[in-house]
N, C-alpha and C positions, 0 to 999 in steps of 0.2 A: 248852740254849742260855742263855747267859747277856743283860742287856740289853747292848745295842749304841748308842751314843748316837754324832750325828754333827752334823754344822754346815752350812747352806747360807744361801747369799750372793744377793740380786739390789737394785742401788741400794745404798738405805738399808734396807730390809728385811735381819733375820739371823731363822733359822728354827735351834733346837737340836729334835734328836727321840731320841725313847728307842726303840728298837723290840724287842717280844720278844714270845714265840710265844703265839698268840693265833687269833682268831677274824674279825679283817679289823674292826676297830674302830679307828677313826683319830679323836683326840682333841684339839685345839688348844686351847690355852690354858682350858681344865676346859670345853669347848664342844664338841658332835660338828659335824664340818667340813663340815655340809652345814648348818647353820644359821650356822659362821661364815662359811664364803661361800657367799651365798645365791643365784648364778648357776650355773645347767647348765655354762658354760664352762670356770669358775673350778673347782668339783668334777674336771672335765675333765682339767683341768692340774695337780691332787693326785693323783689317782688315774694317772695319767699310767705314771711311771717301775714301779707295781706292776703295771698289767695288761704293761708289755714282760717284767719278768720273769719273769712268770706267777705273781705269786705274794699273787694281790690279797685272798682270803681263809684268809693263813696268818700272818698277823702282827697284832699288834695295835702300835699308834705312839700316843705322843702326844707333842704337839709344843708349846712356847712359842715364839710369833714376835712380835717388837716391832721396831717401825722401817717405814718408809715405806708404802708405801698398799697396799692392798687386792691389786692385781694384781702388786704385786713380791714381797707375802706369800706369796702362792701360787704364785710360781716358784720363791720359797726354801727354800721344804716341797718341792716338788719337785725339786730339787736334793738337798736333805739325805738324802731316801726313797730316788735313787738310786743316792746313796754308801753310805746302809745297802745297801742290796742288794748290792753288789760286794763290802761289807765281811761278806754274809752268805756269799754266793756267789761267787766269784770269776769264772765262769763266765758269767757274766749280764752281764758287761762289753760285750762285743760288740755285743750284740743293743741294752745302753744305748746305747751311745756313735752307732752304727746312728741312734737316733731323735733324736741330737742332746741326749741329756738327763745326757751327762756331763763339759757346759762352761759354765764359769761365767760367764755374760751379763758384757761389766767394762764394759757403758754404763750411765756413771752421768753425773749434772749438772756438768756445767765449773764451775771455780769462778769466782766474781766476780774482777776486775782492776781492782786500784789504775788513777784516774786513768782509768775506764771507766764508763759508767752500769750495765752490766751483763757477762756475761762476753764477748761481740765489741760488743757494740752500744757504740758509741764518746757522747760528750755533745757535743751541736750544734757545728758549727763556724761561727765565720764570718769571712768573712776579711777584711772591713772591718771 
């Protein structure tokens, strides 16, 4: 098997991962991913799309993510891990898309509006 590299989205956060056959070692940014995110939850939501495909100790990932915070990072690794999988397995699609983990969140921040103090929130009125 050759590597497979893939792209996942959440906000501002982009997560790119290489993934190829290995020993269940997941790598973020030259960091193993249980010290870069150092909550039980967040591990949770990595490891997520590999235990639906069964296939949590047969790959080894590493992954570079920059952009937004903490918990967008870790949906976007998680996106990205489940598009490898389908790109490994074709098969495994089901049982993803099943848990929800192969659609790409598109809530992100509204943008500010000219003539707005922010994006609804309108600047005082007054009408004397």
């Amino acid at each position: 098997m050759e590597i497979i590299n893939t792209i996942g989205r959440r906000k501002t956060a982009v997560a790119r991962i290489y993934v190829k056959k290995g020993k269940g070692a997941i790598t973020v940014n030259d960091r193993d991913y249980k010290t870069y995110f150092p909550t039980g939850t967040l591990q949770y939501v990595v490891t997520q799309a590999l235990n639906a495909a069964k296939s949590a100790d047969k790959f080894d990932i590493k992954a570079t993510i920059d952009g937004g915070g903490i918990n967008g990072q870790a949906e976007a690794l998680r996106l990205a891990i489940a598009r490898a999988m389908v790109k490994i397995d074709a098969e495994t699609k089901p049982a993803l898309r099943a848990e929800g983990l192969m659609t790409r969140n598109p809530k992100m921040v509204e943008r500010k509006k000219p003539g707005q103090k922010k994006a609804r929130k309108r600047f005082q009125f007054s009408k004397r």
